[in-house]
C-alpha positions in Angstrom: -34.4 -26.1 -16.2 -34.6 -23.1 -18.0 -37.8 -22.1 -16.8 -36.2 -22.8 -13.1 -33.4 -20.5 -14.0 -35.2 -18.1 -15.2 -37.6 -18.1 -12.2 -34.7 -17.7 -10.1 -33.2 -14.7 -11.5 -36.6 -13.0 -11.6 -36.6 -13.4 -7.8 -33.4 -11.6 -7.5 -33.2 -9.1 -9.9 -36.7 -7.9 -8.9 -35.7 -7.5 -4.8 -32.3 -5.7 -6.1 -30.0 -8.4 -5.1 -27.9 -8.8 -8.0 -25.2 -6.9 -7.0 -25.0 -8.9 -3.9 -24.2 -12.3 -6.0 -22.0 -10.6 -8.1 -19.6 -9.6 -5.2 -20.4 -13.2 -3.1 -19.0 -14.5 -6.7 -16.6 -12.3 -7.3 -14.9 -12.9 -3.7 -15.1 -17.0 -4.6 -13.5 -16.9 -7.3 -10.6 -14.9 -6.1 -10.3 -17.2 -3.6 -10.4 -19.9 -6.0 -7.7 -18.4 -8.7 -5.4 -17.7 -5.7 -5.5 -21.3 -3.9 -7.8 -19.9 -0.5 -9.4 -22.8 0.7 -13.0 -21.7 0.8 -16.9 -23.6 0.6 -20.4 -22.5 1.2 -23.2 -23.8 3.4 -26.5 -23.4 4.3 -29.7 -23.1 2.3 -28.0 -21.1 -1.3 -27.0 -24.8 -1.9 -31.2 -24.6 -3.4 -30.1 -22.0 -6.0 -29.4 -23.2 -9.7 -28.3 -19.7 -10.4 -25.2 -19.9 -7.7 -24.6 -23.3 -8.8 -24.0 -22.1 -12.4 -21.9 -18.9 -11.8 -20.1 -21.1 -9.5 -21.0 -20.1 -6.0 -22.3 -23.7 -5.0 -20.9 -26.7 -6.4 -24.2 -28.6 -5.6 -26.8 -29.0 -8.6 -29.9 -28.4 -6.3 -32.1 -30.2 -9.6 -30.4 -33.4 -9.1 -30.8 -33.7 -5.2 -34.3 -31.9 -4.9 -33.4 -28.8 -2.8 -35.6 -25.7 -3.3 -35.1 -22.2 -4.2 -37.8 -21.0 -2.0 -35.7 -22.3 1.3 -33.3 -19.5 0.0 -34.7 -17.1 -1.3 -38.6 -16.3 -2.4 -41.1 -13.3 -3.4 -42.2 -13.3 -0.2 -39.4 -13.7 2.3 -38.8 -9.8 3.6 -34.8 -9.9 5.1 -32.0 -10.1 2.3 -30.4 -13.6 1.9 -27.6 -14.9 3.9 -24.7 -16.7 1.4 -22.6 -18.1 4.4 -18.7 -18.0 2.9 -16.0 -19.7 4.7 -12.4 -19.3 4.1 -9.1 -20.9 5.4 -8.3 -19.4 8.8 -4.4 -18.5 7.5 -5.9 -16.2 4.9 -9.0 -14.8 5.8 -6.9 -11.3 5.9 -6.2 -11.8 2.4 -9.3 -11.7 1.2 -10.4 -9.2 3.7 -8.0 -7.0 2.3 -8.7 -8.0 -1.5 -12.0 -6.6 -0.7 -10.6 -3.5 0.9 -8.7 -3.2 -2.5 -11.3 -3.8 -5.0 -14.4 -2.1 -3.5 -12.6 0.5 -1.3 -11.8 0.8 2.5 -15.2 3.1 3.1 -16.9 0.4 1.6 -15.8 -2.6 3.7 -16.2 -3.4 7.6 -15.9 -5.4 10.3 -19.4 -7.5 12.0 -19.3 -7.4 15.9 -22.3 -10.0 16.9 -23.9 -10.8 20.1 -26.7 -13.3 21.4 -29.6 -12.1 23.4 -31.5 -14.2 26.4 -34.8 -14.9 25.4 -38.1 -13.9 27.5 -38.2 -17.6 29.5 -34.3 -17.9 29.8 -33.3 -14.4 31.0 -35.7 -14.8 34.0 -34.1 -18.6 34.4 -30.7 -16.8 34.8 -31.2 -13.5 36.7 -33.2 -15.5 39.0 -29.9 -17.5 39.3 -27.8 -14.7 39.4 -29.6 -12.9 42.0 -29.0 -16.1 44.1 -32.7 -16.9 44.1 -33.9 -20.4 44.7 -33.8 -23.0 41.3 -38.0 -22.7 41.9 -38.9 -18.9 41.7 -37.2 -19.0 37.8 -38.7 -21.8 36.8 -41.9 -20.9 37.8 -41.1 -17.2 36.1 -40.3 -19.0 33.5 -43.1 -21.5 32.7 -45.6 -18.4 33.0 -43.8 -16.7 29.7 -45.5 -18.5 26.6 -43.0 -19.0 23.4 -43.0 -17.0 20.9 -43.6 -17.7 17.1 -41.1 -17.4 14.2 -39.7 -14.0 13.3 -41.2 -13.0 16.6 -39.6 -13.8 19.7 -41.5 -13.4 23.2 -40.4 -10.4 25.1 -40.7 -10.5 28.9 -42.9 -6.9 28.1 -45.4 -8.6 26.0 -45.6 -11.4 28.4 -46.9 -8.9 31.0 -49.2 -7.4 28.7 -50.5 -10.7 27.7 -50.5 -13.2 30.6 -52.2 -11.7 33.7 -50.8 -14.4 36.0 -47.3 -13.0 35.4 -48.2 -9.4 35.4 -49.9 -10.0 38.9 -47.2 -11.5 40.0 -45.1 -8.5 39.2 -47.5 -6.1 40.8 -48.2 -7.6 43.7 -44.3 -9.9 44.4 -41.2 -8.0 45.4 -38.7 -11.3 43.9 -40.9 -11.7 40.5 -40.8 -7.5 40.1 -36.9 -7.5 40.7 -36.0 -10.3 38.5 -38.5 -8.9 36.0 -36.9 -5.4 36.0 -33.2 -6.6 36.1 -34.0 -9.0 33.0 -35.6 -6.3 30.7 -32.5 -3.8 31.8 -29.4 -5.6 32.2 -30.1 -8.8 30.5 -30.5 -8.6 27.0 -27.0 -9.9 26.1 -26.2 -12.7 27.2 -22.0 -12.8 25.1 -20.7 -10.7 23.1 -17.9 -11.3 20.3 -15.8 -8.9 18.0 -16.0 -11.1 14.6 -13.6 -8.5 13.2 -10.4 -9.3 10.8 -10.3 -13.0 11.7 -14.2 -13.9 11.2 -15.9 -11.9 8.8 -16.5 -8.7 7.3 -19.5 -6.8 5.6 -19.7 -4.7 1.9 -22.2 -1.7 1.1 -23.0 0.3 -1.9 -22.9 3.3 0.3 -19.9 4.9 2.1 -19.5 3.8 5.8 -19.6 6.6 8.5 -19.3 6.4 12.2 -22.1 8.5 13.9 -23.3 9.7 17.2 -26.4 8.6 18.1 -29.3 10.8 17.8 -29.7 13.4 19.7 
């Protein structure tokens, strides 16, 4: 176990991630000492280390769950500790964290889903009234994609020649192609804001323009 533990904290002291359990713990247990119904999910439940600063309140040694699902050397996005907390009082922790870590420091996640390659075409083609056919066949020329990289309808071109023939030579596969890649990334959008969930940084927050 120690060696476990100790492997563990190597992992997340050496990708700079400490500071990010310490505030995931440090928002639990405020929940906890003030009665906030709150739990965890998803794949910290394979970290000793949350389970023994209380994070997780499932020993991943006794049912076999592995670190590496988590978190490991080679894994190149931060890790996600999903938190959960009773829908009556999610302000009051959103505003314990405004409190304790400062109001520059704390702010609001807006998310939204994209189409992917072989369902955008699927519903422009709808969308544009076209028949059930032309998008499936659109559709089944766009080969999937692998993980961490999703298929783009722009790589498809560049890729499958029967598609980008299509397109050159088709006015209906050109304008479903064209309206997918400019108007149909995102598919909904949602403000997760006060009631859903909220995001911490080391570094001041600050609204800017875009580039010029």
């Amino acid at each position: 176990m120690k060696e476990r533990i100790e492997y563990e904290l190597a992992i997340i002291f050496n990708k700079g991630y400490s500071p990010y359990f310490l505030v995931v713990g440090d928002l639990l247990d405020y929940a906890k000492k003030n009665g906030i119904l709150t739990t965890i999910r998803g794949s910290v439940a394979g970290s000793l280390v949350t389970y023994l600063i209380g994070i997780t309140n499932v020993n991943p040694i006794e049912y076999k769950l592995p670190f590496e699902r988590f978190l490991n050397p080679f894994r190149p996005s931060p890790p996600d500790i999903d938190m959960d907390f009773a829908d009556n009082r999610r302000d009051e922790m959103i505003e314990y964290a405004k409190k304790k870590y400062g109001e520059d420091h704390v702010a609001q996640i807006g998310t939204f889903g994209t189409m992917m390659a072989k369902g955008a075409v699927r519903d422009v083609a709808r969308a544009l009234a076209y028949p059930y056919s032309v998008g499936d066949r659109l559709s089944k020329m766009i080969p999937l994609g692998s993980q961490g990289m999703p298929m783009t309808i722009d790589h498809a071109l560049e890729i499958v020649p029967e598609l980008k023939e299509a397109y050159k030579t088709e006015k209906d596969t050109k304008e479903i192609i064209d309206f997918g890649e400019k108007n149909g990334r995102m598919r909904k959008a949602h403000l997760r804001a006060c009631r859903r969930g909220g995001y911490i940084t080391q570094a001041s927050l600050r609204i800017c323009p875009p580039p010029a």
